[in-house]
C-alpha positions in Angstrom: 78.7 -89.6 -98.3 78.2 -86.6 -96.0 76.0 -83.6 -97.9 78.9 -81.3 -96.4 82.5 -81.8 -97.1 85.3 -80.2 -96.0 87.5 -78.7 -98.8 91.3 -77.8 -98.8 91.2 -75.5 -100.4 91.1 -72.4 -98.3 93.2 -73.3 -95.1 94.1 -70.9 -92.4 98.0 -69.4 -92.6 99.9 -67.4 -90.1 102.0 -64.9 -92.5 102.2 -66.8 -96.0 103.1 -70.5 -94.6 100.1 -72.7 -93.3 99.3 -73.2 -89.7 99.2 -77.0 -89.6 98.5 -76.7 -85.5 95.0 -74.7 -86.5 94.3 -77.1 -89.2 94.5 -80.5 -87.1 92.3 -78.6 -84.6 89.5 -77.9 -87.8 90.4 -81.1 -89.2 89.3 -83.1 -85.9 87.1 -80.9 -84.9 85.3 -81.9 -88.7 85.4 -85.6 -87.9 84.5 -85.5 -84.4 81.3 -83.9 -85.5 80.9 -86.6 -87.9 82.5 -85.6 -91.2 83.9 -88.1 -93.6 84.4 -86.5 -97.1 87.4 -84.0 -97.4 88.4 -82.1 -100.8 91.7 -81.4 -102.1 93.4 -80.8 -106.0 97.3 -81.1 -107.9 96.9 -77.3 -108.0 95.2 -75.7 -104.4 97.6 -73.8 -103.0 100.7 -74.8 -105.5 100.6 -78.5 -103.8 100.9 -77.7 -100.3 96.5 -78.4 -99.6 97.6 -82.1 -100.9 101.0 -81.9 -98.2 98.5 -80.8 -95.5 95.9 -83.9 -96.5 99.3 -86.1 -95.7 100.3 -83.7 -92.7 96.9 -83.5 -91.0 94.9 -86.3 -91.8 96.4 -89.2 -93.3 99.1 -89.2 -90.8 97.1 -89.1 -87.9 93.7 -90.6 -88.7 93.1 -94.4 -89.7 92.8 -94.4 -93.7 89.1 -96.0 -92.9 87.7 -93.1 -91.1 87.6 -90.1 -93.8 87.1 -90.2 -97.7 89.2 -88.8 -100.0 88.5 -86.2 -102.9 91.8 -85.1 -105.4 91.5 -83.8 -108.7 93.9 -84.0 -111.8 95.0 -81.2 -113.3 94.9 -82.4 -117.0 95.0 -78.9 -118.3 98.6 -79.3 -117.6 99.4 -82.7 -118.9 100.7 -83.1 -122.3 100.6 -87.3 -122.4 98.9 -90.2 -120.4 102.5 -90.1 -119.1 102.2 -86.9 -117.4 98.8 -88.2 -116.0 100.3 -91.0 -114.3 103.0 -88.7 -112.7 101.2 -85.7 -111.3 98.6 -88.6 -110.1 101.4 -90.2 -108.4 102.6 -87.4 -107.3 99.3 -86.6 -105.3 99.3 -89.9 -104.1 102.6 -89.4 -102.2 102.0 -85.8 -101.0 98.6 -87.0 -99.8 100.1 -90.0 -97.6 97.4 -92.4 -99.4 97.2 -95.8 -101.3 94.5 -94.5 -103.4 91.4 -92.1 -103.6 87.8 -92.5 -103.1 86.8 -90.2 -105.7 89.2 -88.7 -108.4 88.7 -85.9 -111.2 89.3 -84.2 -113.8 89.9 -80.5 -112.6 87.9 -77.3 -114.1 86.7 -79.0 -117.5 85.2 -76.6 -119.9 85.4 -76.3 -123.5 89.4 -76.0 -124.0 90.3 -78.4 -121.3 87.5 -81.0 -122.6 89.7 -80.9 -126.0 92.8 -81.4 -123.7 90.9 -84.4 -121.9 90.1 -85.7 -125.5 93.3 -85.9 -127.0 95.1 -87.4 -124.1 92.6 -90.0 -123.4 92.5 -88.7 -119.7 88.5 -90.2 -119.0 90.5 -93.6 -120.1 93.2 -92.4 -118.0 90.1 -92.4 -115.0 88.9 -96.0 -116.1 92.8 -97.0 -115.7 92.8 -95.8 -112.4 89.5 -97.4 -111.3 90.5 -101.0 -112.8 93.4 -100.7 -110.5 91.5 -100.0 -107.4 93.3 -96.5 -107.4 90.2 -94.4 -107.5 87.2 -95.5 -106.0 84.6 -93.1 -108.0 85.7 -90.9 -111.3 84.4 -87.7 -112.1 84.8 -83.9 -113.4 84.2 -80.6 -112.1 83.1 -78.5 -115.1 82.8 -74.8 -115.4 81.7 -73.6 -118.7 78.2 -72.9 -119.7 75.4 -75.7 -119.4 74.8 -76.1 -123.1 78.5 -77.0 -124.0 78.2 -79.3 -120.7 75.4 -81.3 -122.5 77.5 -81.4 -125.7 80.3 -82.2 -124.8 79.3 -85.3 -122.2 76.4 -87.1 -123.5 78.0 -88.1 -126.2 81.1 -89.4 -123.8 78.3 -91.0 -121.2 77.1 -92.9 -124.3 80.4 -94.5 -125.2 81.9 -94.7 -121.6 78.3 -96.5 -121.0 79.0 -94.1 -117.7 76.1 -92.4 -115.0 76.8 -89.2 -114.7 75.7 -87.9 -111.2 75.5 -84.1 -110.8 76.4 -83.2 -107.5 76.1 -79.2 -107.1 75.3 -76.9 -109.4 75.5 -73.3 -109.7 75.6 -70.7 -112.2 78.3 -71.7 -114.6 80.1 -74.5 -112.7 79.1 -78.2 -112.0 80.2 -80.8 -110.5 79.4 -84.8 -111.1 81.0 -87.9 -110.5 81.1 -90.1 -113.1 79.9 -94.1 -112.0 81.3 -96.4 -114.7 79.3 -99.5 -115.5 
C-alpha cells in the first residue's frame, strides 16, 4: 500500500459543481507518479466524491491498477438493512464490484453504540466473507481512552488485528484484519 493516498474528499470545483476535467488531470497525474490507494466516503461531498471515483477513475482506469477506500456511514443506518443499501449504493456510484478496504465512518462514543446495536462490525465480516471488501476497518475520532474501551474488548471477540494507521490528536484511523 502506498504511505500517501489520495483522498476524495476535497476536489477542485469551478462555481459549486466539480470540475471532472481538472480531476482526471490530478487523478492521472497521481497514478502516473505511482499512486495506488485513493479515499472516498457515503457522505464527502453529499455523494458526488463517490460519483467522481466512478467518473474519473473507475471508468477509465483498469480496476487492477488503483485500490479502493469507502467508508459506511453507519451513523445513519437504523438496520443491517440500511447497511446493505447505502453499501450498495456506493458500490454503484463508485463504478466498482467491490472495495479493497471498507469502514466504519467517524466512530466515537455515540456512533460506537450505533455500530453496537446494528451489528455493523458483523455487517464488515458479511462483506469480507463475500469478497466485497477486501480489508475492514474504522476511522475513530473520540478521545484515546474511550478508543481502548471501547475496541479491545471487540478485537477480543472479533479475534480481529487492529492496525493503527495514522494518528493525531483526537482522531485515528485502523484497519481491522479479521483472522
Amino acid at each position: 500500500m502506498n504511505k500517501l493516498g489520495f483522498g476524495y474528499l476535497r476536489l477542485p470545483k469551478i462555481d459549486e459543481e466539480l470540475n471532472y476535467e481538472k480531476i482526471n488531470q490530478i487523478t492521472d497525474a497521481y497514478l502516473v507518479a505511482g499512486g495506488r490507494y485513493f479515499d472516498t466516503a457515503y457522505s464527502y461531498l453529499g455523494g458526488k466524491s463517490e460519483q467522481a471515483i466512478g467518473r474519473c477513475l473507475s471508468a477509465r482506469h483498469p480496476r487492477d491498477s488503483f485500490m479502493l477506500a469507502s467508508k459506511l456511514a453507519g451513523y445513519d443506518c437504523k438496520s443491517i438493512d440500511d447497511c446493505w443499501a447505502q453499501f450498495n449504493t456506493q458500490l454503484e456510484r463508485c463504478g466498482v464490484e467491490y472495495f479493497d478496504v471498507y469502514m466504519l465512518h467517524w466512530l466515537n462514543k455515540k456512533n460506537y453504540t450505533i455500530a453496537e446495536k446494528y451489528d455493523q462490525f458483523g455487517f464488515l465480516q458479511q462483506l469480507k466473507e463475500k469478497g466485497l471488501a477486501r480489508k475492514t476497518g474504522f476511522s475513530y475520532r473520540d478521545t484515546a481512552g474511550i478508543y481502548r474501551t471501547a475496541f479491545e474488548e471487540k478485537n477480543k471477540k472479533l479475534k480481529a488485528q487492529v492496525l493503527p494507521c495514522a494518528f493525531t490528536f483526537v482522531y485515528i484511523f485502523a484497519i481491522i484484519s479479521f483472522t
